[in-house]
C-alpha positions as CSV (number, residue, x, y, z in Angstrom):
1,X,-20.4,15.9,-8.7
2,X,-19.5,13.1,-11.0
3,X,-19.9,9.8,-8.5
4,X,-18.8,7.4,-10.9
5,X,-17.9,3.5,-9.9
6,X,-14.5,3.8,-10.6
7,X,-14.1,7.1,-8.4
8,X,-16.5,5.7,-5.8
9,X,-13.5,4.6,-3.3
10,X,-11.4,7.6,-4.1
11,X,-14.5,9.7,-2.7
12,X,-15.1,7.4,0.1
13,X,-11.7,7.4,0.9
14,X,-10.8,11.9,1.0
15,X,-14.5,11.7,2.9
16,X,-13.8,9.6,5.1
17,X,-11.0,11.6,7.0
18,X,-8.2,9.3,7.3
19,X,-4.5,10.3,7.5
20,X,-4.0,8.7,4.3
21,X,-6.6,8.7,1.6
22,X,-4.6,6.5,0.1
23,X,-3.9,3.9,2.2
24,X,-7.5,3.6,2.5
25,X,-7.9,2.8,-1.0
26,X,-5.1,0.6,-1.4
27,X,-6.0,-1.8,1.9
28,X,-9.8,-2.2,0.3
29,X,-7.7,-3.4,-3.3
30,X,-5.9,-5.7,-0.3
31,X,-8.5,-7.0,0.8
32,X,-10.0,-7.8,-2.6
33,X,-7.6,-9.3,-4.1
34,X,-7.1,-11.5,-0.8
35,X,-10.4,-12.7,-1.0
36,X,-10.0,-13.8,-4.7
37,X,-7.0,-15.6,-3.9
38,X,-9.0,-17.8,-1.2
39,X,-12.1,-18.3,-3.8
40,X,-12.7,-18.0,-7.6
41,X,-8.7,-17.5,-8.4
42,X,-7.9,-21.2,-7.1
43,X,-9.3,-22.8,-9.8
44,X,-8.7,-20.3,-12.9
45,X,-5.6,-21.6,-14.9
46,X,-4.8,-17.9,-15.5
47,X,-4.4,-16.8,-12.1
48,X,-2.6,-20.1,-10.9
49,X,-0.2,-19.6,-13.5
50,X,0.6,-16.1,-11.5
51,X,1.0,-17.7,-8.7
52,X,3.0,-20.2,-9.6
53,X,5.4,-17.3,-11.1
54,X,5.8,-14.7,-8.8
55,X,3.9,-16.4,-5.3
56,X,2.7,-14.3,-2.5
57,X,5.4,-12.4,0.0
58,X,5.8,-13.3,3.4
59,X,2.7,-10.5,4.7
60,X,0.4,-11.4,2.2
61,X,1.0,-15.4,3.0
62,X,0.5,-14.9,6.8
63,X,-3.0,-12.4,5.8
64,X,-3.9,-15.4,3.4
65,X,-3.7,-18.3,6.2
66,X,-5.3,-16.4,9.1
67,X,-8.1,-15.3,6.7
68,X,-8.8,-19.1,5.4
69,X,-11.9,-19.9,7.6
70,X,-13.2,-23.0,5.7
71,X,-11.6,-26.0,4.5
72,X,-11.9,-24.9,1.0
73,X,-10.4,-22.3,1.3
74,X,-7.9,-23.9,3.3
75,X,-7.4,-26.3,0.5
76,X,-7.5,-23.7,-2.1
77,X,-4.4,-22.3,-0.2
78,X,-2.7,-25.5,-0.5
79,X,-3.2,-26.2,-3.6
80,X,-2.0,-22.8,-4.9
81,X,1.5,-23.1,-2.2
82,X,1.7,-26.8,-3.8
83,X,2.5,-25.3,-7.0
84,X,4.2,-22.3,-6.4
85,X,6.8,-24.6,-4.3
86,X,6.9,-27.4,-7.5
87,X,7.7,-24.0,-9.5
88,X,10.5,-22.7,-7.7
89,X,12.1,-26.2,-7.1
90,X,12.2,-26.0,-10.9
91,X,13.6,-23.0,-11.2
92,X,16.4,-23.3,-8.6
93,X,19.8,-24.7,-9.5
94,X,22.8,-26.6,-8.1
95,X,25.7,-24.2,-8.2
96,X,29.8,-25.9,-7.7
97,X,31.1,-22.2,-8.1
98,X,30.9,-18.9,-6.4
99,X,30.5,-16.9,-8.9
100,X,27.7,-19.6,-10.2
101,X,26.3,-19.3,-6.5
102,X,26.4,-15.5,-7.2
103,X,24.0,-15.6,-10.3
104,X,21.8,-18.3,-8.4
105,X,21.3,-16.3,-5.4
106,X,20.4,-13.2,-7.5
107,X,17.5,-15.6,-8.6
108,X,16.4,-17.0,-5.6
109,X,16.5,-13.5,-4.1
110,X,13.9,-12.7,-6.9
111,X,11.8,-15.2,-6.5
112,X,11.1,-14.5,-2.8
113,X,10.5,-11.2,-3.2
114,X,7.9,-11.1,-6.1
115,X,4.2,-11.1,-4.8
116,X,1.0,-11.9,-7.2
117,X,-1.1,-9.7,-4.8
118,X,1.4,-6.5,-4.7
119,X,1.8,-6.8,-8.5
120,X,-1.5,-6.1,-8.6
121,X,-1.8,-3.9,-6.2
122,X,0.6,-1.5,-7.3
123,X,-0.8,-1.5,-10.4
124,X,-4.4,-0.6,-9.1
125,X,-2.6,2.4,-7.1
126,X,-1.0,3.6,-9.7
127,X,-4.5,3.6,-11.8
128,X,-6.0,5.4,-8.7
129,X,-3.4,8.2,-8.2
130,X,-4.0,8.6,-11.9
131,X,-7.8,8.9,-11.7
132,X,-7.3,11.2,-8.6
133,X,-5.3,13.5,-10.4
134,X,-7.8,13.6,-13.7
135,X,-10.7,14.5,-10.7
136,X,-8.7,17.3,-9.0
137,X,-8.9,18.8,-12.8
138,X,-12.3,18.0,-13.9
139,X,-14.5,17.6,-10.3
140,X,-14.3,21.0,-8.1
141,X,-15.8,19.2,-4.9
142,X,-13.3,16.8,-5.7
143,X,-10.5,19.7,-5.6
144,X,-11.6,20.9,-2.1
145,X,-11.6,17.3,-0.8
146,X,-8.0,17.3,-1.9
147,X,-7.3,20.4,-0.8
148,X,-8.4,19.5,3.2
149,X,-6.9,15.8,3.5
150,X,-4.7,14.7,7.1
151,X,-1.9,13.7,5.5
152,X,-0.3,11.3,3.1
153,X,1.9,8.5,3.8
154,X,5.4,9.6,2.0
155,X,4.7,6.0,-0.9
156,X,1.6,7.7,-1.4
157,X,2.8,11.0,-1.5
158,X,5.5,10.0,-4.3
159,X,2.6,8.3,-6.1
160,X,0.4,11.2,-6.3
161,X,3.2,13.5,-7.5
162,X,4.5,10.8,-10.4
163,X,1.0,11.0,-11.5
164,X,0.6,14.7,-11.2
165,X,0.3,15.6,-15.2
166,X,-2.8,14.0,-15.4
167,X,-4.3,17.0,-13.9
168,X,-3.4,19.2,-16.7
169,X,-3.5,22.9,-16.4
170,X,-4.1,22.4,-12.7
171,X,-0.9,20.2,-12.2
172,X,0.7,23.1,-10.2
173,X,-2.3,23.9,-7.8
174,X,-1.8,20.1,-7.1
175,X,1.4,19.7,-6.4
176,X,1.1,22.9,-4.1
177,X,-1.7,21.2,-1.9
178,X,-0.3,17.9,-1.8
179,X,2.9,19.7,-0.9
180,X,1.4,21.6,1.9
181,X,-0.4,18.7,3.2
182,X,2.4,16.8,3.7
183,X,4.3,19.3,5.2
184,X,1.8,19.7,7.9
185,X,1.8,16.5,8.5
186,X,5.8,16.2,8.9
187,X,5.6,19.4,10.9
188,X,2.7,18.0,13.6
189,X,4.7,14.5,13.5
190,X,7.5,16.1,14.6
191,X,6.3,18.5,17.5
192,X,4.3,15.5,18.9
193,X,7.2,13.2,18.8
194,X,9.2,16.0,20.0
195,X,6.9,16.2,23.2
196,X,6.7,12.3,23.4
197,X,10.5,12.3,23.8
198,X,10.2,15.2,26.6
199,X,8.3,12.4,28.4
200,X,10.8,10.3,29.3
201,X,12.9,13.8,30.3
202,X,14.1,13.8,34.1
203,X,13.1,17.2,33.9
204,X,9.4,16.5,33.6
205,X,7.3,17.7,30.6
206,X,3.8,19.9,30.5
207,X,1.3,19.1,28.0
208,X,2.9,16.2,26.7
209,X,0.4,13.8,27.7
210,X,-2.4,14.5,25.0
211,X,-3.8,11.2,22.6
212,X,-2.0,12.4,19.6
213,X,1.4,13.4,21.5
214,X,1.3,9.3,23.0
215,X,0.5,7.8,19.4
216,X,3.0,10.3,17.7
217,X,5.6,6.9,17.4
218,X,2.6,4.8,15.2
219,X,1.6,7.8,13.6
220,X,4.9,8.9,12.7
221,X,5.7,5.5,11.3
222,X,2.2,5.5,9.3
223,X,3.4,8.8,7.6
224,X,6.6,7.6,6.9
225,X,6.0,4.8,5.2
């Protein structure tokens, strides 16, 4: 087994037994890249320059102020939104037209959807569904790991398949288990919602009243994410 640092939460995160290896991985690079923007990326021109471009969406602004626990970093927060608002006054237009109004809308609309912390986010995801694939090929424990994951979430899911080549000769075999995984999941998700429903049935329902059958509605939205 090669336990390499850069594979060190993609093993942590199959061994763990979570629904989603996955999302495991990616809420760890969330919570990372939280923490620098509270600390050492306040005061780095490169990083403030990031912000200042592309901001932080509406979850990641609301994780940001209920995770600043000191006045610095209460201060660091401000200082970073102070910016970010000077640069999108800057960037925002008077419009006299509707089809101006059109264009300017198009760009406001972009710039309060872009987020500095899912930029990079997705980017490390797509570097770990990458690396995953290259250890199905090259790591056998690695392969069987794979091989006996919950589920994915359907993002993840996606993710995994786009990066499916990188597994080479053993693309198929990958595919196949990531395939059967999720179907298993889909298939559960649905009986157990199925028998959540039959519940609220007049009627009555029998065995319906398990743990997974009364979280089937968060699990269900968890998987299809």
């Amino acid at each position: 087994m090669n336990y390499k640092i850069d594979t060190r939460p993609i093993w942590d995160a199959y061994r763990s037994g979570c629904c989603c290896p996955l999302c495991q991985v990616q809420e760890e690079v969330e919570r990372r890249q939280l923490g620098l923007y509270l600390n050492e990326a306040v005061m780095e021109p490169v990083y403030r320059t990031e912000v200042n471009k592309s901001g932080f969406c509406a979850r990641h602004a609301g994780e940001l102020a209920a995770m600043k626990t000191a006045d610095k970093n209460s201060c660091g927060l401000a200082l970073q939104l102070s910016t970010r608002s000077a640069y999108v006054r800057g960037a925002l237009k008077a419009t006299h037209s509707a089809k101006a109004a059109k264009r300017e809308a198009e760009r406001a609309a972009a710039l309060a959807s872009s987020c500095v912390i899912c930029a990079h986010t997705d980017d490390a995801m797509e570097r770990y569904a990458e690396t995953a694939a290259r250890m199905y090929a090259r790591e056998p424990d690695f392969s069987k790991l794979f091989a006996g994951a919950k589920a994915y979430c359907l993002s993840h899911y996606a993710l995994l398949l786009a990066h499916s080549g990188k597994a080479g000769n053993k693309t198929r075999e990958l595919c196949s288990d990531a395939y059967k995984i999720m179907d298993n999941a889909l298939c559960h998700a649905v009986d157990n919602l199925d028998k959540y429903c039959a519940l609220f049935d007049y009627r009555g329902a029998s065995g319906g009243d398990a743990p997974a059958v009364r979280a089937a509605v968060p699990d269900a939205l968890k998987l299809l994410k």
